[in-house]
C-alpha positions in Angstrom: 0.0 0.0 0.0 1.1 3.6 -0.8 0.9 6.3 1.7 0.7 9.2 -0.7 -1.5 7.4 -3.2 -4.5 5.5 -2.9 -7.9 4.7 -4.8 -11.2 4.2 -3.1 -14.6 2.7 -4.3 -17.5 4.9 -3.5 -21.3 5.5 -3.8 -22.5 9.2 -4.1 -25.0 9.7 -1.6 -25.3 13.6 -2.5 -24.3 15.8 -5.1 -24.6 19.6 -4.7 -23.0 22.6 -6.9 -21.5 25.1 -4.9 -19.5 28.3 -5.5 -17.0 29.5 -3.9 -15.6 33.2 -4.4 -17.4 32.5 -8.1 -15.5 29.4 -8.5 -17.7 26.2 -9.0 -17.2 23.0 -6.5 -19.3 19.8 -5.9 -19.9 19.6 -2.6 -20.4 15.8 -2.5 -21.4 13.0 0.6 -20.7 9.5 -0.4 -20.3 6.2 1.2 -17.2 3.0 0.7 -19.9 0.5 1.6 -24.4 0.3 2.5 -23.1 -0.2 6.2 -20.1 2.9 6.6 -20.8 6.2 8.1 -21.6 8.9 5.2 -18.3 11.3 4.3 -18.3 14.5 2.6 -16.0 16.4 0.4 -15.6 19.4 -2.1 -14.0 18.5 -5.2 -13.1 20.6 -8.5 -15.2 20.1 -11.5 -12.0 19.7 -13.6 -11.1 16.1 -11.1 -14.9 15.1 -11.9 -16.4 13.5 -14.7 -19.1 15.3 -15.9 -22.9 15.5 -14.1 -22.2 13.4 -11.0 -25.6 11.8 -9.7 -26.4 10.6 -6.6 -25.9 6.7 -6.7 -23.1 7.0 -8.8 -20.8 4.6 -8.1 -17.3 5.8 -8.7 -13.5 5.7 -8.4 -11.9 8.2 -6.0 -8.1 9.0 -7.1 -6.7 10.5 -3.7 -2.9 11.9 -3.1 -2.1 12.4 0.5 -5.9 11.9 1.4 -6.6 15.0 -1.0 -9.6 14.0 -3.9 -7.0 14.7 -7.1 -9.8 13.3 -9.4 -13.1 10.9 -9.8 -14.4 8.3 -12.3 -17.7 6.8 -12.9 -17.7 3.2 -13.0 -20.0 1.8 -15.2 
């Protein structure tokens, strides 16, 4: 296992738009499995694929525990 990289399998729970000093985010909850706690996070549009749904289910590319980009799994 890498410490500074990592992947993780999620289900988007929520998906909201927010901006931020004019900037666009999704302000996401998801959860790794039907039985873990919900998590939350704010991730660029340019790490995202494009119009995240809720029940998504996707990949999570993380660097240091930082979102660095996200893809749908089909």
């Amino acid at each position: 296992m890498n410490l500074l990289q990592d992947t993780l399998t999620v289900t988007l729970v929520d998906v909201q738009e927010v901006r931020i000093h004019g900037s666009l985010y999704y302000q996401v909850a998801y959860r790794t499995s039907d039985s873990s706690p919900i998590q939350q996070a704010r991730i660029n549009p340019e790490a995202f694929y494009p119009d995240p749904k809720p029940g998504d289910t996707v990949k999570l590319n993380l660097l240091m525990g930082n979102i660095m980009g996200a893809e749908k799994i089909a």
